[in-house]
N, C-alpha and C positions, 0 to 999 in steps of 0.2 A: 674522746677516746682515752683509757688508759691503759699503755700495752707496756712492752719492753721484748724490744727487737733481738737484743742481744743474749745468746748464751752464757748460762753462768752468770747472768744479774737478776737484777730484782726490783721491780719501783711498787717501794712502800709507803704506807702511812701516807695514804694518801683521802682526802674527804669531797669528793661531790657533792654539794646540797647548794638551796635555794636559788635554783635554774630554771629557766625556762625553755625548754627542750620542744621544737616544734618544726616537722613538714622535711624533716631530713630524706632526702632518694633512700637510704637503705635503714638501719636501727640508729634509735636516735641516742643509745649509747652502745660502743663497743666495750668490752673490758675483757682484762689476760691475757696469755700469752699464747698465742696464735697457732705456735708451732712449737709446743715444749713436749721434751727436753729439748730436742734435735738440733732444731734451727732458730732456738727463742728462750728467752727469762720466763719468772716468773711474775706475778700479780698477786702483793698478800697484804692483807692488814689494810683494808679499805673500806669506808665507810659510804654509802650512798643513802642521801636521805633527805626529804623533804624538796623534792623535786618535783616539777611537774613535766610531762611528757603527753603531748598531741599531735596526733595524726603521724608519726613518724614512717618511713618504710613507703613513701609514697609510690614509689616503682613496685610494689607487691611482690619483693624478693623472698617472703616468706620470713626474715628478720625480726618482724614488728619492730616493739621497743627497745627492745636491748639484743646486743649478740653477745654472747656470753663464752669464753676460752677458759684455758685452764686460769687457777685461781686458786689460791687460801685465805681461809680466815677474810672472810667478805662479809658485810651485812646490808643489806636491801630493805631500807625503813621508809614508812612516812612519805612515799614518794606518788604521786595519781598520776595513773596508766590510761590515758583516752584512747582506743584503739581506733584507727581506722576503719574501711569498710569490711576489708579482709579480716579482720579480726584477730591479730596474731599481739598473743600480749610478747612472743617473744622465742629466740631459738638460744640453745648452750647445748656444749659439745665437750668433752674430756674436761671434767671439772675436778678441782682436789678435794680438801675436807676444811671442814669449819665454814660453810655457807648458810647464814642464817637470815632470809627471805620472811617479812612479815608486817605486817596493819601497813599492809599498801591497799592503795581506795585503786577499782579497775572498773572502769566501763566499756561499754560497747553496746550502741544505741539497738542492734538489734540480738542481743545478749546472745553476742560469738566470741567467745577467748580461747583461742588456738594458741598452744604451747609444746612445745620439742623440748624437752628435760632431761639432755645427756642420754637419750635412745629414749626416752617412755615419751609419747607424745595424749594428749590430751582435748578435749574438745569443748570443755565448760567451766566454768570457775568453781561451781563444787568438786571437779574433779581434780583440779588441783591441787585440793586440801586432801580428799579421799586418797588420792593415787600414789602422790609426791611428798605430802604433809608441809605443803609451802606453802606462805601465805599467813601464817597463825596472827589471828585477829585483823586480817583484812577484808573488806567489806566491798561488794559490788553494786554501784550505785552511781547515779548521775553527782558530777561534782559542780554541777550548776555554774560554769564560770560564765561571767555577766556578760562577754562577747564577745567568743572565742575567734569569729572569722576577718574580726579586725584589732586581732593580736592582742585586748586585754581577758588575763586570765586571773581576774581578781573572783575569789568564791562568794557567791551571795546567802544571804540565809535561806536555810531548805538546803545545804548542800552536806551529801554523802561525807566529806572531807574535815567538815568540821566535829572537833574534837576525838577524831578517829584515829588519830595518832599513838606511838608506842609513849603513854606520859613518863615513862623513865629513862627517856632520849636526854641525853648530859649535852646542853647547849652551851658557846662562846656567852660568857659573861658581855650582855648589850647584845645579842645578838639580832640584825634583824631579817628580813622575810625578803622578796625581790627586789619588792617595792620599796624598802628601805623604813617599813612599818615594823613595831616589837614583835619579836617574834613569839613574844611568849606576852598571853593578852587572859589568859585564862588557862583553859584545857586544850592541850596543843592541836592545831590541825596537820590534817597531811598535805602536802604539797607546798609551792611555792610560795604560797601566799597565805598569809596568816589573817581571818577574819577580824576587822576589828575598824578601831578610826583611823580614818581615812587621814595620810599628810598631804605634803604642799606636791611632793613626788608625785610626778603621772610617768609610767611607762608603757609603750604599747611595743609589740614584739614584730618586729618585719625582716623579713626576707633578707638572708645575706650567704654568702659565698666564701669562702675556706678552704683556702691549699695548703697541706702539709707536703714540705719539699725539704730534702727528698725524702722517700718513703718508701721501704724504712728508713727513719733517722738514720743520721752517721753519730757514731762516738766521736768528738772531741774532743 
């Protein structure tokens, strides 16, 4: 999550990228301020990207991936959306300005992408671009991860992800991928994991448990 509980603040300059997002009860990311201006900060100058996200929303709260609040100045890059059954790539509500959404890779095995966009809701992935104009140079596709149902999410060749990336994405000097492989091996890909040679690193992704207390945060 990236909120800010308190009135009259702001948590900026903030970058999510190369996670492994998987199997959360509700959206397997929240972002913004929940209750702005009223009873909440804001959320600006945040980059999201090269993420990957599976099966999140497992309760079918209608959430999918991401739950989306107010915000500025946001960008949503480079990150593969595996929806679950329900198909919901995702819901946002009172959102501000400067949100730029795009070469995100989105699948859905029975090609369902439900989306709630600050009131316009949607029902397919062309309709995202037609309705909302989100998404610019994203691509719907399987992203082939070698074995998703025992936690590894490495992409194999044939997959949607590779090289579908926004290539003018300014990376950490050395930066690398989950798995602690270059992140930059050629023409970038989307997601967590960056196609290429394999290192000594194995990681496989299980199940774990998370309390934020208390909540909302206290100021100290």
């Amino acid at each position: 999550e990236v909120g800010c509980e308190h009135t009259g603040k702001s948590a900026s300059y903030i970058t999510v990228k190369n996670n492994v997002i998987v199997d959360n009860e509700v959206a397997g990311l929240a972002l913004g301020g929940y209750d702005y201006p009223e009873n909440s900060g804001v959320v600006n100058y945040v980059e999201v990207r090269n993420n990957t996200f599976y099966k999140n929303d497992f309760l079918e709260e209608y959430t999918g991936e991401f739950l989306f609040t107010y915000m500025e100045q946001v960008e949503i890059s480079n990150n593969i959306f595996y929806l679950n059954d329900q198909g919901v790539w995702g819901y946002a509500e009172n959102l501000g300005t400067g949100i730029w959404v795009h070469h995100d890779v989105i699948y859905q095995p029975n090609n369902i992408v439900q989306l709630d966009w600050d009131g316009t809701s949607t029902e397919t992935f062309l309709e995202i671009g037609s309705m909302l104009a989100l998404n610019a140079g994203g691509e719907f596709g399987d992203p082939l991860f070698a074995h998703a149902e025992t936690g590894d999410f490495h992409i194999m060749e044939g997959s949607s992800a590779i090289g579908y990336a926004y290539q003018q994405t300014v990376l950490q000097p050395g930066e690398v991928d989950f798995y602690g492989e270059a992140r930059l091996t050629g023409l970038l890909d989307c997601g967590a994991d960056e196609l290429g040679t394999a290192t000594s690193i194995s990681k496989l992704i299980k199940p774990s448990v998370h309390s934020v207390y208390p909540n909302p945060a206290e100021e100290s």
